[in-house]
C-alpha positions in Angstrom: 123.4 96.2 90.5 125.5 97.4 87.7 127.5 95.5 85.3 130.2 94.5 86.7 132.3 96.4 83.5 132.2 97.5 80.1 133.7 96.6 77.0 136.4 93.8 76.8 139.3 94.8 78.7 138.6 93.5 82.4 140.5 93.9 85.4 141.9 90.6 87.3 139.0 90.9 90.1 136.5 91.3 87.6 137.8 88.3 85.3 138.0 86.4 89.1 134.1 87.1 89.4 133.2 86.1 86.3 134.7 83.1 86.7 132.9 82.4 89.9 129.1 83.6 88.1 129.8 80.6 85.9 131.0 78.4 88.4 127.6 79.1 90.0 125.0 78.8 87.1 126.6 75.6 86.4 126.4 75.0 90.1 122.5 75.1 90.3 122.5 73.3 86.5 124.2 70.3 87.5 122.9 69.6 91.1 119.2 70.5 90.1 118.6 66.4 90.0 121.3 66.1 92.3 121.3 62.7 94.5 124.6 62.2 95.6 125.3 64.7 98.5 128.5 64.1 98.9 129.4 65.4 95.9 126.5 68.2 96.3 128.6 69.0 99.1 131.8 69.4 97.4 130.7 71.4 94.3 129.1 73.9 97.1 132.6 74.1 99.4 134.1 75.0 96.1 131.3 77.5 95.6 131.9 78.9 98.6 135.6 79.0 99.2 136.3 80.9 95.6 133.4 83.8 96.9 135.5 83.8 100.2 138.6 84.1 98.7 137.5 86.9 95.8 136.1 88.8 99.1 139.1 88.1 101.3 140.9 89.9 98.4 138.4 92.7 97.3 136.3 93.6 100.5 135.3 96.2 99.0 133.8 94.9 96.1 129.9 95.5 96.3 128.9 93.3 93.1 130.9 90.2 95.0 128.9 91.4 98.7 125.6 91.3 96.4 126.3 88.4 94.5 127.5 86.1 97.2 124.6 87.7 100.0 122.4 86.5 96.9 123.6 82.9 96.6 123.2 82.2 100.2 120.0 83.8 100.2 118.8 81.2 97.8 120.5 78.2 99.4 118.3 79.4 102.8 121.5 80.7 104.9 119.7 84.5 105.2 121.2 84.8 108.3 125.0 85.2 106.7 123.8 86.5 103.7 122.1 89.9 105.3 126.1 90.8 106.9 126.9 91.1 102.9 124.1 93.1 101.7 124.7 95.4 104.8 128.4 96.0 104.4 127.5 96.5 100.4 125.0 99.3 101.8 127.8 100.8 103.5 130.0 100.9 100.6 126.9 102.7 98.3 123.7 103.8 100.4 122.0 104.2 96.9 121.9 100.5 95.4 118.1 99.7 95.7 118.4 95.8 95.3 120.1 96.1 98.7 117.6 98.1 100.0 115.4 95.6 98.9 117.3 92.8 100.4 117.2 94.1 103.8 113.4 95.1 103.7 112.9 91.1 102.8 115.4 90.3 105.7 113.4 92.0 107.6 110.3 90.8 106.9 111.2 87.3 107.7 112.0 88.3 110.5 108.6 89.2 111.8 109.9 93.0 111.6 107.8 94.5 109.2 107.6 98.0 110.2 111.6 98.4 110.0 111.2 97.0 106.8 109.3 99.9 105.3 111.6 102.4 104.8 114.0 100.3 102.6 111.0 99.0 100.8 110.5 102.5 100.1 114.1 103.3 99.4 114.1 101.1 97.1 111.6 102.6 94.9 113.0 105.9 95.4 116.8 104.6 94.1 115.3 103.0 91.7 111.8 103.9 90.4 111.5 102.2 86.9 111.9 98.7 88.4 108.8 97.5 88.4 109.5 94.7 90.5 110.0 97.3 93.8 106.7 98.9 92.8 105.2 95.6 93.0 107.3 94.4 96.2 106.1 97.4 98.2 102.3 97.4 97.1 102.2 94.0 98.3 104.1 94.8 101.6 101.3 98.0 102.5 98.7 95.3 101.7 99.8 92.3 103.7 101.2 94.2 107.1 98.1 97.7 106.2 96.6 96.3 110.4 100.2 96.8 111.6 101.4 100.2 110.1 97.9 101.4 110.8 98.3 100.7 114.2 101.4 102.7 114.9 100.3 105.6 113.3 102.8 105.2 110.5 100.3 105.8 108.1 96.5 106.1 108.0 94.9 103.1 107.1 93.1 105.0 104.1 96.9 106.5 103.0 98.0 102.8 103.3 94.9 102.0 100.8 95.4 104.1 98.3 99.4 104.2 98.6 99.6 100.2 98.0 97.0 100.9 94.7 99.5 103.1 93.2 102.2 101.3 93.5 100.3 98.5 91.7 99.5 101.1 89.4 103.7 102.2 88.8 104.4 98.4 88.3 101.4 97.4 85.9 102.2 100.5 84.1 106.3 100.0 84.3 105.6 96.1 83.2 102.6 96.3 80.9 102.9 92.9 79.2 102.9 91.0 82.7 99.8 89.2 83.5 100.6 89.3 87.4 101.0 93.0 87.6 98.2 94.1 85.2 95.2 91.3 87.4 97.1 92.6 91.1 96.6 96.2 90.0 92.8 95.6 88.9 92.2 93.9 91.8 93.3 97.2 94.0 90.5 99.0 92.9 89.0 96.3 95.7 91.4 96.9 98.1 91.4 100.8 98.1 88.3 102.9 99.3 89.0 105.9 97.6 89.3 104.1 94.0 87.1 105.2 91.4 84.6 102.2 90.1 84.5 103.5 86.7 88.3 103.2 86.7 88.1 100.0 87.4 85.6 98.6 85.4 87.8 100.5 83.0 91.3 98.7 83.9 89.4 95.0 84.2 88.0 95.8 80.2 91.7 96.0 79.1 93.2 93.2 81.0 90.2 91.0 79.2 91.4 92.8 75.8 95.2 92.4 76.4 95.1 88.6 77.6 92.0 86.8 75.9 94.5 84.9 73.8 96.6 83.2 76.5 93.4 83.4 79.8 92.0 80.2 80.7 88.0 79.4 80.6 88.3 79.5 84.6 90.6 82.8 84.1 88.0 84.9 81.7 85.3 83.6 84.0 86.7 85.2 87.4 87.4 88.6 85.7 83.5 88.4 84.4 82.8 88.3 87.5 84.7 91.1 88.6 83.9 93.1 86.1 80.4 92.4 87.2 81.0 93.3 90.5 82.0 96.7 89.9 78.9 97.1 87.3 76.4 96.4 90.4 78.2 99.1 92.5 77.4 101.6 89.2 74.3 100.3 88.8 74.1 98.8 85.4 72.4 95.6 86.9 71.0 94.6 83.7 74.7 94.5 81.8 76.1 93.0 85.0 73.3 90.3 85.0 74.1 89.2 81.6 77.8 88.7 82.2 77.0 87.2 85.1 75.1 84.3 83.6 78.0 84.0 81.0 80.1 81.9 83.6 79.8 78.5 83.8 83.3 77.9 86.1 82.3 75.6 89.2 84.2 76.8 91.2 82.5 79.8 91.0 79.2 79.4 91.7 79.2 80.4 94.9 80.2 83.8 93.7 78.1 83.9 91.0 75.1 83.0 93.2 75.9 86.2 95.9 76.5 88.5 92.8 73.3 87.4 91.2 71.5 87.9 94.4 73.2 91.6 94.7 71.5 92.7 91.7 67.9 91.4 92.8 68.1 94.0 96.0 66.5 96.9 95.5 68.7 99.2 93.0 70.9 102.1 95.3 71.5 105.6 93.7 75.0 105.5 91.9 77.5 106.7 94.6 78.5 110.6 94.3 82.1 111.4 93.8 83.5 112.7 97.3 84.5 116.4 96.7 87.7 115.6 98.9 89.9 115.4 95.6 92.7 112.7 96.6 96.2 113.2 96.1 97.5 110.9 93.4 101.3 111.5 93.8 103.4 112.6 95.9 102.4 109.6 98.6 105.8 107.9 97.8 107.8 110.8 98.5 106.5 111.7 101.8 107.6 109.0 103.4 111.6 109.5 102.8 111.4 112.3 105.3 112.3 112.3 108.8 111.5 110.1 111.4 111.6 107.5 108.2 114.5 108.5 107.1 116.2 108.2 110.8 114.3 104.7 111.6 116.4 103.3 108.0 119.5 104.7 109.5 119.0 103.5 113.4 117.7 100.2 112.2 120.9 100.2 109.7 122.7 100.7 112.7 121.2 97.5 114.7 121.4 95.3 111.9 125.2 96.1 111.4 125.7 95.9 115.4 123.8 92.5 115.2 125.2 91.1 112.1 129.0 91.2 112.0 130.1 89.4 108.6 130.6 85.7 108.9 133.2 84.5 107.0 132.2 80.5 106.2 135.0 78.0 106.0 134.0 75.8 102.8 135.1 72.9 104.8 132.2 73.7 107.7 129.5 73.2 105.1 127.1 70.0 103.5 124.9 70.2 101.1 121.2 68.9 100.5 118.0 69.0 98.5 114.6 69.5 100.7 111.7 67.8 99.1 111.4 71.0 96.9 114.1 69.8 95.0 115.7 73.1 96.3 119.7 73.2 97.3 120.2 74.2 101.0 123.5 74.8 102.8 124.2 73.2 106.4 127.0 75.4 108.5 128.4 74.1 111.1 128.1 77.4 113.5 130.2 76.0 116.3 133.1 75.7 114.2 132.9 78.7 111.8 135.1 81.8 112.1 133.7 85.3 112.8 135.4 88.4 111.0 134.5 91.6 110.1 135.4 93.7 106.9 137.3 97.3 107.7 134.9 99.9 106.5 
């Protein structure tokens, strides 16, 4: 999402918005320790009748859709907050975080393979977000049985797609922990990866982060790094990183690694002549019949999802054990409208 402008002369409906922003850091400030929920309730009415009434005046204005589908996101009302992110998508097809949105919408919903094609989306609107990158590796891992299964992809494509989108997002977000370890652990995941480019990528993330890794931390990627060292056949060097961790919790692993290297050595595995593709994976899926499943499933969501307008008065506030806020809306009693396109 953009800024909402530039520079310091502001329009009355941008002015109005940031007003309302404000309204709802302090919101989540203040009611973080909340107890009272009366009063929870009341500061999130008030929350909710100033997006209503920004909206009931600028329908059209996709940083308020995002925005407000956003905040009930987070207070667990998905259900309203997907009829804002769709009728934002309407208004401007190419905002990725919408995209996004959606593909999470649909996820939740035990629909994962309508979810791919924003998921992809996404990283096509938007590709220096590494965050998308990250989403959608993540996505091809968890649900790879599913999209194999209807042909979407081949369970090798879904492999090697999912390492390289690890790859984008470590390389997009270099200084993040999370991405660089995910990414090194792909090499795992993905049959076609090359072993000395992973023992490779595991070396650096031990140079990059010894300062800040835990003794458990340094220990697993030893181990790791061992791992991949048996598969090349330097058992000796893997051996003596091996007996270098001392983690408990580890010493099952250990154990079956150590064991690995006492079989009887294998010849170091041959490069397959079948060069694989390293870009262009991304891309080919934006093409028809994923481009037409985004649109029909657009369709259906929009059909399905009319945008609810809540009354402020309909809703009371509470914290789950979490400590998180969470809106109640009282369905029976909340009005229905739809925004002109």
């Amino acid at each position: 999402m953009g800024k909402i402008c530039q520079g310091e002369e502001y329009s009355l409906a941008e002015r109005n918005l940031l007003k309302i922003i404000k309204y709802e850091k302090k919101f989540f400030t203040l009611n973080s320790d909340a107890t009272d929920s009366i009063e929870l309730s009341r500061n999130a009415q008030e929350l909710v009748a100033l997006y209503e009434a920004h909206l009931a005046e600028n329908p059209n204005d996709t940083n308020a859709l995002i925005l407000y589908g956003k905040f009930l996101n987070k207070v667990g009302q998905e259900s309203h907050a997907i009829g804002f992110f769709l009728k934002a998508d309407s208004l401007n097809p190419k905002l990725a975080v919408v995209k996004q949105q959606i593909g999470n919408f649909l996820v939740e919903n035990n629909r994962p393979l309508d979810a791919l094609p924003f998921f992809t989306s996404a990283v096509e609107i938007n590709p220096s977000v590494a965050e998308y990158h990250f989403h959608l590796g993540n996505f091809l891992h968890l649900f790879a049985e599913q999209l194999a299964n209807t042909q979407i992809l081949g369970k090798k494509s879904i492999e090697f797609f999912a390492h390289e989108c690890f790859a984008k997002a470590a390389e997009k977000k270099p200084k993040s922990f999370e991405y660089r370890l995910r990414f090194a652990q792909s090499f795992f995941d993905c049959s076609e990866a090359e072993s000395k480019a992973a023992l490779e990528e595991w070396n650096k993330l031990t140079h990059d982060f010894q300062s800040i890794l835990s003794d458990p931390e340094i220990d697993y990627i030893k181990l790791c790094r061992a791992r991949i060292m048996v598969e090349l056949n330097y058992r000796k060097e893997a051996r003596l990183l091996i007996e270098e961790v001392s983690t408990k919790s580890l010493a099952n692993s250990k154990k079956t690694l150590l064991n690995s290297i006492l079989k009887k050595s294998k010849p170091e595995k041959t490069p397959s002549t079948k060069q694989t593709k390293k870009t262009g994976l991304i891309r080919s899926l934006f093409y028809d019949p994923h481009l037409a499943r985004l649109q029909k499933v657009t369709e259906t969501l929009r059909e399905e999802n009319l945008i609810q307008s809540i009354q402020a008065d309909q809703i009371s506030a509470q914290q789950n054990s979490n400590g998180k806020i969470r809106l109640i809306v009282n369905t029976q009693k909340m009005r229905q409208s739809s925004f002109s396109d």
